[in-house]
DRENTI-76896 format. One record per residue (C-alpha): residue in one letter; x negated, y negated, z. Coordinates in steps of 0.02 Angstrom, whole numbers, padded with zeros to 5 digits, always signed. Last residue first. Layout:
// DRENTI-76896
AXYZ
...
***
This chain:
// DRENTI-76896
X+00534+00118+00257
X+00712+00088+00211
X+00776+00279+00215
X+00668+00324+00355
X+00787+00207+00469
X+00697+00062+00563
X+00642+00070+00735
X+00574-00084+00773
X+00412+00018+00834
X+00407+00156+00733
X+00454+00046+00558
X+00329-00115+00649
X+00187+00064+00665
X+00221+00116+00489
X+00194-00033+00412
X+00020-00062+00498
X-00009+00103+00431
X+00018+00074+00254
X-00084-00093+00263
X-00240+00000+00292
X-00307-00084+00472
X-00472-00175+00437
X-00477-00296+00605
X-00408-00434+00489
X-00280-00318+00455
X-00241-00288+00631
X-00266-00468+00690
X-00110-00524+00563
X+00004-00377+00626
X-00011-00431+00800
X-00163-00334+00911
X-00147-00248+01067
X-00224-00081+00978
X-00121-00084+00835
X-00005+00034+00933
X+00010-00083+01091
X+00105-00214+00974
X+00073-00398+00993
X+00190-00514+00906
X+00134-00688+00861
X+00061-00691+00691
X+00126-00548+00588
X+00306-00555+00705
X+00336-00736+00675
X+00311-00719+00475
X+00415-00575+00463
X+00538-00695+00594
X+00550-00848+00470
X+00540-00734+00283
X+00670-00608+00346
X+00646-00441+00443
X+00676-00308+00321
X+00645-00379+00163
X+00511-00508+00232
X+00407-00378+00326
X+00438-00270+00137
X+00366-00434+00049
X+00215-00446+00171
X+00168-00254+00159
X+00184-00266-00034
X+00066-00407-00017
X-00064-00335+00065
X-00066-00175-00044
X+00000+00000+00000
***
C-alpha cells in the first residue's frame, strides 16, 4: 500500500477533518505509542499502519 492510498482510505472512512486529527494527534499503543504520522516517519509500511486504525477503530473487514 502507498502513502497516499493510506491517506485517501483515513479520509474515506474517517473524513478529511478527523483523518487528519487522528494521523497527527492520536497515539495508538500498537504503533508503539506513536500517531499515525510518527509511525511512518519511524518507517512503518503503510499497510500495517492501516491495519492497526481498522483493529483499533474497529472497522468491518468488508471496508478495510
Amino acid at each position: 500500500m502507498r502513502y497516499t492510498v493510506l491517506r485517501r482510505r483515513m479520509a474515506e472512512e474517517f473524513g478529511d477533518v478527523r483523518a487528519d486529527t487522528l494521523a497527527r494527534d492520536h497515539v495508538l499503543a500498537a504503533l508503539g505509542e506513536r500517531t499515525v504520522n510518527q509511525a511512518l516517519e519511524a518507517g512503518w509500511e503503510p499497510k500495517r499502519v492501516w491495519s492497526v486504525l481498522c483493529d483499533s477503530f474497529e472497522v468491518p473487514s468488508g471496508r478495510r
